[in-house]
C-alpha positions in Angstrom: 7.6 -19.5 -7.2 7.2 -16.3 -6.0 4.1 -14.1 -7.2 4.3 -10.8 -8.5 1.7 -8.1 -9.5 2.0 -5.1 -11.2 1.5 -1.5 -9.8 -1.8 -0.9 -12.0 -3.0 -4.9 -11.7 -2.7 -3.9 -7.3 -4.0 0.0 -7.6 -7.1 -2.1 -9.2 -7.3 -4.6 -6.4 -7.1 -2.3 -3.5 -9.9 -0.1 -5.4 -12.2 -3.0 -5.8 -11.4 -4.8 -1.8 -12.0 -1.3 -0.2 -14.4 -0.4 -3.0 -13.2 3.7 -3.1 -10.8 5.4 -5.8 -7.1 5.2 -5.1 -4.3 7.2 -5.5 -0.7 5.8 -5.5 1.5 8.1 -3.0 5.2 7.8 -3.0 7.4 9.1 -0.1 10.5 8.9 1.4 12.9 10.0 4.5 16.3 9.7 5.3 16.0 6.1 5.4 13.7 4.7 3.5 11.1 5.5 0.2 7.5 4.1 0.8 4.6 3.4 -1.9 1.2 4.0 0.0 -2.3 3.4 -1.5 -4.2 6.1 -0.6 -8.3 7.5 -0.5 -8.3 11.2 -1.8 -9.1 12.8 1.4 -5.8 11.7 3.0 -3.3 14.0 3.4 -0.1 12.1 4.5 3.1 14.2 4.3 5.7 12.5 5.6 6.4 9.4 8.2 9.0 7.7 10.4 9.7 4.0 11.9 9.5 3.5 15.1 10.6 -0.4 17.1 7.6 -0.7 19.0 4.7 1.2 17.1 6.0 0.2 13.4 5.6 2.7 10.9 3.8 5.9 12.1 2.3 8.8 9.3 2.1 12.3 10.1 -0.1 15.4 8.0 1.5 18.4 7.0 0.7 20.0 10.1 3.2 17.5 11.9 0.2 15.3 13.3 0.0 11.8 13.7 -2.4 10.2 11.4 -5.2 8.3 13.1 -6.4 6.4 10.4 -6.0 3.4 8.1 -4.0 3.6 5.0 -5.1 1.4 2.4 -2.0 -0.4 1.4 1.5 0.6 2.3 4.9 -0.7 0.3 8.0 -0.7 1.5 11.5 -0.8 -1.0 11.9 -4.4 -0.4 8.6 -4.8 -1.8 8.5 -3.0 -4.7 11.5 -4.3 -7.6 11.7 -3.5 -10.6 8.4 -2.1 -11.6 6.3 -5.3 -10.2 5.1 -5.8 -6.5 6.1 -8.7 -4.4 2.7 -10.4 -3.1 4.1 -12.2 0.1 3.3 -10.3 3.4 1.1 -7.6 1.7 -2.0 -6.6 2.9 -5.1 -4.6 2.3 -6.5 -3.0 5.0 -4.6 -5.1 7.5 -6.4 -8.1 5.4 -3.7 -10.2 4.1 -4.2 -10.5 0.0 -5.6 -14.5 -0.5 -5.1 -16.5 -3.6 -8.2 -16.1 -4.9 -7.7 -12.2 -4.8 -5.6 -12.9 -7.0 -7.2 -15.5 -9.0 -10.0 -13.0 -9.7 -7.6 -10.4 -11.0 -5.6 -12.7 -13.6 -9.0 -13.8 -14.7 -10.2 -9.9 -14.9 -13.1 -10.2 -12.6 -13.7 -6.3 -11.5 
């Protein structure tokens, strides 16, 4: 069976594994629409795939962004209101069972 979380139940999982405030960015190009769990201070504006470096994020002055972004969804990861577990990550951590064991049981 394939696991599924909510957008709130992950926004409070990303909060508590980097243990800062998130904010839930949506943003999109020509190709695609991306989910990104952001810190406050980041300022990403927009952002483009490339085949060797993946996906790369840029600031509103047209700069690459150097840093880590919490949590990144793609399209295929997001359906229907509810976020397909497999392959995500938190800070290039991979999310573990009991992550998620300690988020059904409410653990914060």
């Amino acid at each position: 069976m394939e696991e599924n979380l909510s957008l709130t139940a992950l926004t409070t999982l990303v909060q508590k594994k980097i243990k800062k405030k998130i904010l839930v960015k949506v943003i999109w190009n020509e190709q695609e629409k991306m989910t990104l769990f952001i810190t406050p201070n980041m300022k990403i504006n927009s952002f483009i795939y490339d085949e060797k470096e993946g996906y790369i994020f840029y600031d509103i002055t047209g700069k690459a962004v150097d840093y880590e972004i919490p949590c990144i969804l793609t399209e295929d990861q997001l359906i229907d209101g509810k976020v397909k577990i497999e392959g995500l990550k938190i800070n290039n951590v991979a999310i573990t069972k009991k992550d998620l064991e300690e988020k059904k049981m409410g653990h914060n």
